[in-house]
NUVOZA-767418 format. One record per residue (C-alpha): residue number from 1; x, y, z. Coordinates in steps of 0.05 Angstrom, whole numbers, plus 5000, padded with zeros to 4 digits. Layout:
% NUVOZA-767418
<rec resi="NUM" c1="X" c2="Y" c3="Z"/>
...
***
This chain:
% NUVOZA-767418
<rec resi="1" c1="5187" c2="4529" c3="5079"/>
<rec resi="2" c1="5141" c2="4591" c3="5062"/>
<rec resi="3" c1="5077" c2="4572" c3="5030"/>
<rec resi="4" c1="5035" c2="4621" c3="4990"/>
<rec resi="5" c1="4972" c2="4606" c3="4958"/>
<rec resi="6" c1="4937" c2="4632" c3="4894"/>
<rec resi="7" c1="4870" c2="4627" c3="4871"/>
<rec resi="8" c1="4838" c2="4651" c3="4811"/>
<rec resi="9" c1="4771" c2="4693" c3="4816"/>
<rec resi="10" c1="4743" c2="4735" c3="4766"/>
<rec resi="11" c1="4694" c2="4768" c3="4806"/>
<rec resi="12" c1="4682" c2="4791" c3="4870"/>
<rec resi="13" c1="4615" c2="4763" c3="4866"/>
<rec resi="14" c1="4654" c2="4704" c3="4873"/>
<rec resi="15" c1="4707" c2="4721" c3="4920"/>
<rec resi="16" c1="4675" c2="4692" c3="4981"/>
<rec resi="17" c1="4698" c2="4619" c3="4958"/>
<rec resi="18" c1="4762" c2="4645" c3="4931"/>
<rec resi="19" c1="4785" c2="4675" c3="4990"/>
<rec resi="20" c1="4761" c2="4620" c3="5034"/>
<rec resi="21" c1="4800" c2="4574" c3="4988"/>
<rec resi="22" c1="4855" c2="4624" c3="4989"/>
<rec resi="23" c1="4865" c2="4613" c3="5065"/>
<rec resi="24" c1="4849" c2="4539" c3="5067"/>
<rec resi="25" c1="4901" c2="4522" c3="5021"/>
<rec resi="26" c1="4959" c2="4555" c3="5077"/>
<rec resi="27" c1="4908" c2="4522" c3="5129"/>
<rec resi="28" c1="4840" c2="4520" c3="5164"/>
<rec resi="29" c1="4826" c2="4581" c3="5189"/>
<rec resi="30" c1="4832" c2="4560" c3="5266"/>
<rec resi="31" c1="4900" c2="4551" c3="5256"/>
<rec resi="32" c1="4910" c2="4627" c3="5242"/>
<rec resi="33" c1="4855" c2="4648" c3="5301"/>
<rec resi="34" c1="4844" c2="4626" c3="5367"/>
<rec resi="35" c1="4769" c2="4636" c3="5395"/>
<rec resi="36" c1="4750" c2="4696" c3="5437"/>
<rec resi="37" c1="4819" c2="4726" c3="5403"/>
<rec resi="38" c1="4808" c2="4808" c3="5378"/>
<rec resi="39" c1="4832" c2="4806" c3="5304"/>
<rec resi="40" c1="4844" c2="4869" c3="5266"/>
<rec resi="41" c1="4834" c2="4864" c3="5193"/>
<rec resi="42" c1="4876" c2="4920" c3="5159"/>
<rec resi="43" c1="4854" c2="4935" c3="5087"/>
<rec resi="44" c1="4879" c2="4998" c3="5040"/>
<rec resi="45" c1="4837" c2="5044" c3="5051"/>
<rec resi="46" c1="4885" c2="5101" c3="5018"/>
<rec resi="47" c1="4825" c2="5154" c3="4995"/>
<rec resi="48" c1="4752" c2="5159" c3="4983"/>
<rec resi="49" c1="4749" c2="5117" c3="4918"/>
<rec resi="50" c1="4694" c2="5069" c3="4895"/>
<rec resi="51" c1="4718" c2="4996" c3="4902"/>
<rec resi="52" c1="4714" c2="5001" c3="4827"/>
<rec resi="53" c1="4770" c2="5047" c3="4821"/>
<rec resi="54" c1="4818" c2="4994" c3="4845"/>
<rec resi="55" c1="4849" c2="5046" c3="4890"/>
<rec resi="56" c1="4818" c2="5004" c3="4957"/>
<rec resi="57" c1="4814" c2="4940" c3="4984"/>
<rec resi="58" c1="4749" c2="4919" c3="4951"/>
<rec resi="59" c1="4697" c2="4904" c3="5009"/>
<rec resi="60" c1="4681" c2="4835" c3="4996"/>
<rec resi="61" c1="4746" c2="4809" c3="5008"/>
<rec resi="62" c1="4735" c2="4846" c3="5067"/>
<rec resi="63" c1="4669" c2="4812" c3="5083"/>
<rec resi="64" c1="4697" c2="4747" c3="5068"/>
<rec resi="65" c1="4750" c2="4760" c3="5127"/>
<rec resi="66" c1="4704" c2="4777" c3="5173"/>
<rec resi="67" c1="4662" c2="4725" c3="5162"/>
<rec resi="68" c1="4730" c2="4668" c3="5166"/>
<rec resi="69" c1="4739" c2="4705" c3="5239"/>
<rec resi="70" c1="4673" c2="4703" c3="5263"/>
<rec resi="71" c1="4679" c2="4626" c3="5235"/>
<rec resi="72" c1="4746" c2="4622" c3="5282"/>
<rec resi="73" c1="4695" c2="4654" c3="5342"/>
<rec resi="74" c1="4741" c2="4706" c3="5340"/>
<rec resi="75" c1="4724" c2="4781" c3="5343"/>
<rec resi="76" c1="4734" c2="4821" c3="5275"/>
<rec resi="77" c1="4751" c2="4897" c3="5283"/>
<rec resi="78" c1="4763" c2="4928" c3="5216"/>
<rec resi="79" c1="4806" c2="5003" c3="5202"/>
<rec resi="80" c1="4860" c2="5038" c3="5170"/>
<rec resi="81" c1="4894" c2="5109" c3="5173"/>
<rec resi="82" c1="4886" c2="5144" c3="5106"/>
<rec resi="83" c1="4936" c2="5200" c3="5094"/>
<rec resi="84" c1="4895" c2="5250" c3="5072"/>
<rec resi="85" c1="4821" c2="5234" c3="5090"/>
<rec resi="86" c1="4821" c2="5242" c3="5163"/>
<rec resi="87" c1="4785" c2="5314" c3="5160"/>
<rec resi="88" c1="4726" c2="5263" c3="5130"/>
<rec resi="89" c1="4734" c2="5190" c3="5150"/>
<rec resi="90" c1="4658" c2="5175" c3="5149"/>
<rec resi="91" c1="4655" c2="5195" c3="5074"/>
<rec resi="92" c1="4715" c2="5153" c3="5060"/>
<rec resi="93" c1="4681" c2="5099" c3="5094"/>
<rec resi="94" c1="4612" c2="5113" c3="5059"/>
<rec resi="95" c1="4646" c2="5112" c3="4992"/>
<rec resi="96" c1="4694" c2="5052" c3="4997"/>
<rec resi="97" c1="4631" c2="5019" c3="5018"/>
<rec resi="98" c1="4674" c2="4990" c3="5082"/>
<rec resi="99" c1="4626" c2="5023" c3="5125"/>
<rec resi="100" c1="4560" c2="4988" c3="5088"/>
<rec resi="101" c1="4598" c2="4914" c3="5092"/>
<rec resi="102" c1="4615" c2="4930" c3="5176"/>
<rec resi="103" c1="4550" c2="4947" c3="5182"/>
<rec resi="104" c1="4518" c2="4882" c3="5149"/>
<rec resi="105" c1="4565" c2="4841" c3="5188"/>
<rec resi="106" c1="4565" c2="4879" c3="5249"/>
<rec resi="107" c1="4630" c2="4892" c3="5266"/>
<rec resi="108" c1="4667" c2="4945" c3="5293"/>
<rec resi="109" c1="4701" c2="5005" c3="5237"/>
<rec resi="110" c1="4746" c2="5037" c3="5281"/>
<rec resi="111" c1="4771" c2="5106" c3="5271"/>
<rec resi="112" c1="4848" c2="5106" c3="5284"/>
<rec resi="113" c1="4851" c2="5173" c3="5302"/>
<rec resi="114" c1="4799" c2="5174" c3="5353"/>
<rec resi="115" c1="4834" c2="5110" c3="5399"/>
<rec resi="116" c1="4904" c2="5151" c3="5403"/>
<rec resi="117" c1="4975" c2="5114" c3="5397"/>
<rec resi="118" c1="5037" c2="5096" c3="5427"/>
<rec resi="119" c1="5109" c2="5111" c3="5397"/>
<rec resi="120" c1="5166" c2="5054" c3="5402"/>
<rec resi="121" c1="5239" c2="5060" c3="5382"/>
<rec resi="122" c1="5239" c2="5002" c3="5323"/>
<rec resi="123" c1="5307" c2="5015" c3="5303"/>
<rec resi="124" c1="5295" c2="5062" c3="5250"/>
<rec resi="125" c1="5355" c2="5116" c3="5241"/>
<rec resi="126" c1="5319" c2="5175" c3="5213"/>
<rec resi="127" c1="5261" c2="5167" c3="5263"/>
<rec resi="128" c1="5282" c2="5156" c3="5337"/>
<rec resi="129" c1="5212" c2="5139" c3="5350"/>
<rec resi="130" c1="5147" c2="5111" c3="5306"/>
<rec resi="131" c1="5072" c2="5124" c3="5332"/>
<rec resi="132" c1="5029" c2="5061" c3="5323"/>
<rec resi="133" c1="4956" c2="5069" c3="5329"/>
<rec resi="134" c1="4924" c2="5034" c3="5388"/>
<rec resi="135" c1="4876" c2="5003" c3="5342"/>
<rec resi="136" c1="4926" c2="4953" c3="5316"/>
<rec resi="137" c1="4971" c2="4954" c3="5383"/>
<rec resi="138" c1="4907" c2="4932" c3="5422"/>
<rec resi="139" c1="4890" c2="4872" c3="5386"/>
<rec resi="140" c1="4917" c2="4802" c3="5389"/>
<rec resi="141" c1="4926" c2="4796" c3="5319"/>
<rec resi="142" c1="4926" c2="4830" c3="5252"/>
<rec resi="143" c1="4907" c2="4809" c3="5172"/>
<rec resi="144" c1="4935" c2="4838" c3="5127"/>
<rec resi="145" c1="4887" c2="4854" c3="5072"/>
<rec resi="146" c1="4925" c2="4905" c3="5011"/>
<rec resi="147" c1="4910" c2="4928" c3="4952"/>
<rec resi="148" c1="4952" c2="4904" c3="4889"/>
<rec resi="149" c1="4976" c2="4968" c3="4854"/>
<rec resi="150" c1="5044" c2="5001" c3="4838"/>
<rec resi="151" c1="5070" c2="5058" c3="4869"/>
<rec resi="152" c1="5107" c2="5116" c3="4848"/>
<rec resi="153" c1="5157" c2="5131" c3="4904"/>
<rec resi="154" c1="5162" c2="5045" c3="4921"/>
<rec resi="155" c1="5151" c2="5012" c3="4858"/>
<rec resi="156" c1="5103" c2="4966" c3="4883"/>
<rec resi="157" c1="5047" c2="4969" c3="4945"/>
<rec resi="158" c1="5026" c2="4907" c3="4976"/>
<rec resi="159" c1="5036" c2="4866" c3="5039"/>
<rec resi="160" c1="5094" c2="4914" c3="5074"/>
<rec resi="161" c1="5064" c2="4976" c3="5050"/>
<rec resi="162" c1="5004" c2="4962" c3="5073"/>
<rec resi="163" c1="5033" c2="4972" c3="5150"/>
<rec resi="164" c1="5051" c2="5042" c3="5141"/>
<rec resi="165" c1="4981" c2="5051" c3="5151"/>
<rec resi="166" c1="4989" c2="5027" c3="5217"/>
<rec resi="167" c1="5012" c2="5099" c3="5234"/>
<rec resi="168" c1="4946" c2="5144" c3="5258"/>
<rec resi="169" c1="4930" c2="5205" c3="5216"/>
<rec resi="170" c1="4982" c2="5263" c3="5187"/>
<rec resi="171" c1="5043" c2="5237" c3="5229"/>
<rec resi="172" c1="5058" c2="5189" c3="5159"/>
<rec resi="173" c1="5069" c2="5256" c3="5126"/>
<rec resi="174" c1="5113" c2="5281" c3="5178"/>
<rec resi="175" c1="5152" c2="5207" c3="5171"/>
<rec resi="176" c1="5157" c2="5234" c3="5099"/>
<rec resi="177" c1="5202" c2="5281" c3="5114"/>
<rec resi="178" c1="5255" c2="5251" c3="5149"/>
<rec resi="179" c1="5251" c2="5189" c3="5097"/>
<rec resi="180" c1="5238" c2="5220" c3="5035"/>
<rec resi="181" c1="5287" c2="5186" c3="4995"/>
<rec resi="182" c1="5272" c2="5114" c3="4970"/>
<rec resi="183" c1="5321" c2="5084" c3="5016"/>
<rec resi="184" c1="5309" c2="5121" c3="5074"/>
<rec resi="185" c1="5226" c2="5101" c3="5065"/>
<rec resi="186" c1="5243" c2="5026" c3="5046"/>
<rec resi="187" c1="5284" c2="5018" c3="5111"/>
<rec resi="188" c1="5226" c2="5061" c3="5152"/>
<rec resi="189" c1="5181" c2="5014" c3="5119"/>
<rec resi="190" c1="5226" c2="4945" c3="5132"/>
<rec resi="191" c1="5233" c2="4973" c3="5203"/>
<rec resi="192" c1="5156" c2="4972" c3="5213"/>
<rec resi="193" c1="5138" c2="4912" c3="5171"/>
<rec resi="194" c1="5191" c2="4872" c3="5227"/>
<rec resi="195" c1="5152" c2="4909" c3="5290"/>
<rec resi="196" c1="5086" c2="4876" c3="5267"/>
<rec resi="197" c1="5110" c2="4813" c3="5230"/>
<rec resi="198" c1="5093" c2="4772" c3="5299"/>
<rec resi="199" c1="5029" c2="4791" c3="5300"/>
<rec resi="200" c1="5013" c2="4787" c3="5228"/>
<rec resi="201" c1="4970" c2="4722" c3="5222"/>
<rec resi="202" c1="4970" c2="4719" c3="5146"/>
<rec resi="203" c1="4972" c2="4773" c3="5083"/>
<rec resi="204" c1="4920" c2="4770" c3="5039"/>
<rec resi="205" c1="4925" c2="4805" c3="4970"/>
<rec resi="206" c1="4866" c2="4834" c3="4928"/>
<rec resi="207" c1="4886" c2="4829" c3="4859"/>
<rec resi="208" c1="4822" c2="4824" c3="4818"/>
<rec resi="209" c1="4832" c2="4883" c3="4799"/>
<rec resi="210" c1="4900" c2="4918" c3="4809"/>
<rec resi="211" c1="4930" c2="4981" c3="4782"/>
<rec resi="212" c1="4987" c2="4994" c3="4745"/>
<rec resi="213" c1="5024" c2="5057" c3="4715"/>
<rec resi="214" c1="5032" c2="5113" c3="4769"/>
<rec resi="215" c1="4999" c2="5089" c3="4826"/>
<rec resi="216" c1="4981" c2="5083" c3="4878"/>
<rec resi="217" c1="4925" c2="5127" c3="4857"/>
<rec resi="218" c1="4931" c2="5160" c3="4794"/>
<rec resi="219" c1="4946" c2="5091" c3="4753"/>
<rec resi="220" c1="4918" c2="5042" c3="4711"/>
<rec resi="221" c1="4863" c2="4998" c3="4724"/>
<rec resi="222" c1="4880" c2="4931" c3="4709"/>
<rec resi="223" c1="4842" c2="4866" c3="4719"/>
<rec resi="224" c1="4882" c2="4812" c3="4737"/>
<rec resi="225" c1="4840" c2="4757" c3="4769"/>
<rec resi="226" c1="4882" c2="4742" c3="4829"/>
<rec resi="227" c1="4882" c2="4726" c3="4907"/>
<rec resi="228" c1="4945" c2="4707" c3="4935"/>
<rec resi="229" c1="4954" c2="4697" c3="5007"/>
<rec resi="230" c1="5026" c2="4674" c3="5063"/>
<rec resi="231" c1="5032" c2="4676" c3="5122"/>
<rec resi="232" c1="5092" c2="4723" c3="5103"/>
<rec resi="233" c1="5078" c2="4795" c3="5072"/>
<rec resi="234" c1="5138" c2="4807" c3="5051"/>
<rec resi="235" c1="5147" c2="4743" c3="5016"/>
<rec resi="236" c1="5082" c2="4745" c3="4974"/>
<rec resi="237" c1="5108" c2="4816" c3="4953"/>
<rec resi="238" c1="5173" c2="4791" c3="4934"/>
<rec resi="239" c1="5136" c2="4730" c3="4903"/>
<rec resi="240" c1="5090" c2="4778" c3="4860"/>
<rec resi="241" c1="5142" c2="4828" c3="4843"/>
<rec resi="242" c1="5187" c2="4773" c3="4811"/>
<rec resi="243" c1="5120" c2="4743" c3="4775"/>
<rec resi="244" c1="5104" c2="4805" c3="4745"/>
<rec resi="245" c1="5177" c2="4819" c3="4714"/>
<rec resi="246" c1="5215" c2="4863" c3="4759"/>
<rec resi="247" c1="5283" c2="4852" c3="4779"/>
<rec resi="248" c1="5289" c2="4837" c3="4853"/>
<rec resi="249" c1="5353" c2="4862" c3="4862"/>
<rec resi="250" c1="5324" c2="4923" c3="4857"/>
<rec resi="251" c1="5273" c2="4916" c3="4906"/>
<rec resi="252" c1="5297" c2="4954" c3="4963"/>
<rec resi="253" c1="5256" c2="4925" c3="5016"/>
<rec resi="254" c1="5270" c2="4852" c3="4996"/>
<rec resi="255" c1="5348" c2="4873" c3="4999"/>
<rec resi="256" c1="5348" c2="4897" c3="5072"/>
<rec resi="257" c1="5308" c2="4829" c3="5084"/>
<rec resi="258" c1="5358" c2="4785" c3="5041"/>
<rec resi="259" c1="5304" c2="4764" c3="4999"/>
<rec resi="260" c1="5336" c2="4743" c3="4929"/>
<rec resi="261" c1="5305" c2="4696" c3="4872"/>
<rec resi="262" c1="5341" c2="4633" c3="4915"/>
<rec resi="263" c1="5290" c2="4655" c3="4968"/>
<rec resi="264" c1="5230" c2="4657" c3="4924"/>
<rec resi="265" c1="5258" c2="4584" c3="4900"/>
<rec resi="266" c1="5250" c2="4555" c3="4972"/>
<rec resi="267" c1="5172" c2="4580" c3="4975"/>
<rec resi="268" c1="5114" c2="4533" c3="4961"/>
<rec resi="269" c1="5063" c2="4546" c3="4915"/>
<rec resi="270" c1="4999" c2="4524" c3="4926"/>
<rec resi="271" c1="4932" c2="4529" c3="4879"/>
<rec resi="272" c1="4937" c2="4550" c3="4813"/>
<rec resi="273" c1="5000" c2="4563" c3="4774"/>
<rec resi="274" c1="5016" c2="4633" c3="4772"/>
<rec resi="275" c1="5027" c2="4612" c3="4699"/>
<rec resi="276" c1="4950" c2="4614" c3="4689"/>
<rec resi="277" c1="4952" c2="4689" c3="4703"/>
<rec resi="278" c1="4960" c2="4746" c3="4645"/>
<rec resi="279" c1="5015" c2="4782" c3="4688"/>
<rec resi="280" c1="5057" c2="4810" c3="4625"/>
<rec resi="281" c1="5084" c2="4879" c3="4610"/>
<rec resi="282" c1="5060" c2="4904" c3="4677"/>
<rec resi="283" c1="5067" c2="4971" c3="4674"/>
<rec resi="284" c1="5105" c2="4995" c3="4735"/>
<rec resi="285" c1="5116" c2="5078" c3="4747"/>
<rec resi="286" c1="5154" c2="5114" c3="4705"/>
<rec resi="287" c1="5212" c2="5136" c3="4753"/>
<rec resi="288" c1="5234" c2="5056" c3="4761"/>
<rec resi="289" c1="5266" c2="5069" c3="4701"/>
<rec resi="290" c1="5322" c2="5114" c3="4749"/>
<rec resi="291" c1="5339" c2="5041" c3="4778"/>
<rec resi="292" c1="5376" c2="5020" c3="4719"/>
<rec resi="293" c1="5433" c2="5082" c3="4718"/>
<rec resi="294" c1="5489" c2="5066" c3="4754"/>
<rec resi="295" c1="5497" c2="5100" c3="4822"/>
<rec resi="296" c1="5556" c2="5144" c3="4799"/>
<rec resi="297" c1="5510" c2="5171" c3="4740"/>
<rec resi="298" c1="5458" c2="5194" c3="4785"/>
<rec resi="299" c1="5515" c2="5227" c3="4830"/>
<rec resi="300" c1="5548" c2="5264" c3="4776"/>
<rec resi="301" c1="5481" c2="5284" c3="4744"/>
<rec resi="302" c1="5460" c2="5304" c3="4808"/>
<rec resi="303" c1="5414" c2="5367" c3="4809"/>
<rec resi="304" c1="5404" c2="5362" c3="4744"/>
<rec resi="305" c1="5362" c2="5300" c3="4739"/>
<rec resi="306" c1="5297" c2="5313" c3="4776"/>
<rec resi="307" c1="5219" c2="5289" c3="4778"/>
<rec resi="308" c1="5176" c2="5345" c3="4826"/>
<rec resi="309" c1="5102" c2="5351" c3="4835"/>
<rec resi="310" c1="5062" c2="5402" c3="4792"/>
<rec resi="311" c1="4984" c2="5415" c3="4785"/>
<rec resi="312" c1="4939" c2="5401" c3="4722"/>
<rec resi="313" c1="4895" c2="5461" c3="4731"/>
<rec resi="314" c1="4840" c2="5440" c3="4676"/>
<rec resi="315" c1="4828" c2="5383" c3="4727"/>
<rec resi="316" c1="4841" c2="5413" c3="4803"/>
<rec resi="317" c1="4784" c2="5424" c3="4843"/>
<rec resi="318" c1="4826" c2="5471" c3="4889"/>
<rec resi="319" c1="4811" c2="5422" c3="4948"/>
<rec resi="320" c1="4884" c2="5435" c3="4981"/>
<rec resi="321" c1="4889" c2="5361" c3="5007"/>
<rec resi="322" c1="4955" c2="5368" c3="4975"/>
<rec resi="323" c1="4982" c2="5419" c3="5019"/>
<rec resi="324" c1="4953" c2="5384" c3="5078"/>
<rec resi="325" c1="4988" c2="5319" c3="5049"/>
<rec resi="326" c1="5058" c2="5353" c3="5038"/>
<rec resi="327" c1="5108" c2="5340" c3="5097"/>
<rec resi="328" c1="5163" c2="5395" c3="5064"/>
<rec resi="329" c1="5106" c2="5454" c3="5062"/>
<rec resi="330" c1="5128" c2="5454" c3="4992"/>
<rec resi="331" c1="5054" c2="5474" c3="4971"/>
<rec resi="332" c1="5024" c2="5537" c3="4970"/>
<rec resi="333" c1="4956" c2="5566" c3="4949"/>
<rec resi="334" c1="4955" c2="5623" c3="4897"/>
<rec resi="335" c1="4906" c2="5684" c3="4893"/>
<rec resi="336" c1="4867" c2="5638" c3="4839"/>
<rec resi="337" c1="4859" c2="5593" c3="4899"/>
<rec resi="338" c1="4902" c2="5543" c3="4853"/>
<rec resi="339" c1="4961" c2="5504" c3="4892"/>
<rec resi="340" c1="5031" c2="5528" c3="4873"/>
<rec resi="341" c1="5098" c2="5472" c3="4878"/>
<rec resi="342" c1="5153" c2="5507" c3="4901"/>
<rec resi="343" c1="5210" c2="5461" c3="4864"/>
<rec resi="344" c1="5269" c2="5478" c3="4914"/>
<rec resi="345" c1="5222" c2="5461" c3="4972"/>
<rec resi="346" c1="5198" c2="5394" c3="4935"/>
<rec resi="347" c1="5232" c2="5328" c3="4954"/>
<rec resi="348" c1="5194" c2="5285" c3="4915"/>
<rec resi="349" c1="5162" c2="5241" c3="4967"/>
<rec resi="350" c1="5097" c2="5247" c3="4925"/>
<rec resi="351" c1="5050" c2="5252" c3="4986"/>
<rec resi="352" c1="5015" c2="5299" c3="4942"/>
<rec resi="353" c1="5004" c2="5251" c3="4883"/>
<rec resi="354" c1="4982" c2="5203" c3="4933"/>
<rec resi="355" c1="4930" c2="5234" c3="4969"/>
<rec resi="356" c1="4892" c2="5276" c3="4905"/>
<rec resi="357" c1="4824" c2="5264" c3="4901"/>
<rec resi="358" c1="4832" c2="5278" c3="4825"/>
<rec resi="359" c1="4894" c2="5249" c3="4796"/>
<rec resi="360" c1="4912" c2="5327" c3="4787"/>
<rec resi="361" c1="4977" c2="5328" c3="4811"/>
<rec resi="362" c1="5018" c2="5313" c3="4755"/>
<rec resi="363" c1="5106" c2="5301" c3="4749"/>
<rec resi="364" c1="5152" c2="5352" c3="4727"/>
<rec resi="365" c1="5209" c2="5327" c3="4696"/>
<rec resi="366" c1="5282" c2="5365" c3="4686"/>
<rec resi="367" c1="5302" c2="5357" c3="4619"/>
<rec resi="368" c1="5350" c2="5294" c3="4637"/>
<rec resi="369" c1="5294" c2="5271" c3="4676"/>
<rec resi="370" c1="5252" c2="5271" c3="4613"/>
<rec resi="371" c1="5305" c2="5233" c3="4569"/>
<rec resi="372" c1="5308" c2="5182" c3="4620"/>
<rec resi="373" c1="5241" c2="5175" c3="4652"/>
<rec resi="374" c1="5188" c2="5167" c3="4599"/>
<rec resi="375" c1="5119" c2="5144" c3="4613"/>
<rec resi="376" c1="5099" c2="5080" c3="4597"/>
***
């Protein structure tokens, strides 16, 4: 029987004891770590955002991890591959303040890029083979430490999501391309989450403060209290999605892992009732709203019902991490210096949306598109 655990913490002032409480309740922490073991702790680390932002797993939580493995006489290593920060990883580490908290605790903040990687068949159809960085390949075990936000190509980011970052530097974009529809990237992403699920020693969520709308950038902030940790990511993401209103049978991930609400019935909760947490009307992005026509809808509107990347000028900086980001070389720059969307090159994998610094890159919407897909 899974159990997940959820604790309520208001602050991250405070989040030492919660997360510490978080973990006890699945079990001391020596039954997760071994001493003299090398443990990877894998936050979000998506893009240089202050932890206030709620784009990034906040660094306490992260400090309170490290701290639980040095308890376990363990050795902590923390890093992550962000898509589109690699030209300027110590900046992204200087501004998620990951770097300050390694430093205090003294622990290695690997670069993923600089150890190199391995590839590995893992089933996948559209990729023959995956890259893995040796970061998490070389260690004996991994935490899972993600950010709770939604996502506008997934839904939802959490515990599974969290492995994509798993792959070093631009090759995710180039992953894009061959699984740029939402099935094709759920099954990438199933494919990977079942490569690491053995080494996973537990998934542990930061929802304090979350994000809704059209994330997992550009959204809301919203403050939600909660730390939820299993043993199993893609059970607490199943477990959170259902607590927060959405339909799993439209989960794609949870599908190719037969995870239905009879699975989420067999899980035990532990800590506080998930009652006890303001989880209504979360907003989730817009284009969910394309999982409710029926399939032969979407084939027979076909073209015509389309969501693309554009550009908010009044707020672009002209940075071109959105070209860098795009894995169809769908994005051009224009004499004003200004990126240009070509919409017949776009497929909508939102790499772009993802990975800008500004929340510039905005959706353009076909005209079914707009009666169908309204913001919330």
């Amino acid at each position: 029987m899974p159990i997940l655990s959820i604790v309520k913490c208001d602050d991250y002032k405070n989040s030492q004891k919660a997360v510490e409480k978080a973990v006890e309740l699945l079990g001391k922490i020596e039954f997760f770590i071994k001493p003299s073991e090398k443990i990877h702790i894998k936050p979000n680390l998506l893009s240089p955002k202050d932890p206030s932002k709620a784009v990034t797993t906040h660094p306490e939580i992260v400090r309170s991890i490290i701290k639980l493995v040095k308890k376990a006489g363990a050795t902590a290593v923390v890093g992550d591959s962000p898509g589109g920060a690699i030209r300027d990883i110590k900046n992204l580490w200087k501004v998620t303040q990951i770097e300050q908290v390694c430093k205090e605790e003294n622990v290695e903040l690997v670069n993923f890029e600089a150890v190199g990687s391995k590839e590995f068949d893992i089933g996948n159809k559209n990729i023959k083979k995956v890259n893995f960085s040796n970061a998490v390949l070389d260690c004996d075990g991994i935490i899972n430490l993600p950010k709770l936000k939604s996502h506008s190509l997934m839904t939802f980011t959490a515990g599974v999501k969290n492995l994509y970052g798993c792959i070093p530097g631009l090759m995710k974009i180039e992953y894009h391309k061959y699984a740029s529809k939402n099935q094709d990237f759920a099954d990438l992403l199933t494919h990977i989450y079942l490569f690491f699920k053995n080494k996973l020693r537990f998934t542990l969520i930061d929802g304090i403060l979350a994000m809704e709308g059209n994330g997992p950038s550009a959204g809301q902030i919203r403050k939600m209290d909660l730390i939820a940790a299993c043993q199993d990511a893609a059970i607490i993401d199943a477990y959170l999605l259902n607590a927060l209103g959405y339909d799993l049978k439209n989960s794609l991930i949870s599908k190719n892992l037969n995870i239905t609400q009879k699975t989420l019935e067999t899980v035990k909760t532990v800590g506080d009732k998930i009652e006890a947490f303001d989880l209504k009307n979360f907003k989730f992005p817009a284009l969910r709203k394309l999982d409710i026509l029926p399939n032969f809808v979407v084939r027979f509107l076909g073209k015509l019902l389309w969501v693309k990347a554009g550009v908010d000028k009044k707020i672009c900086i002209k940075c071109m991490l959105c070209k860098s980001a795009c894995p169809a070389k769908a994005i051009t720059q224009s004499k004003t210096l200004f990126p240009v969307m070509s919409k017949q090159k776009c497929i909508s994998c939102f790499c772009c949306h993802e990975m800008c610094p500004k929340k510039a890159v905005v959706f353009r919407k076909s005209l079914f598109a707009k009666f169908f897909i309204r913001e919330n």
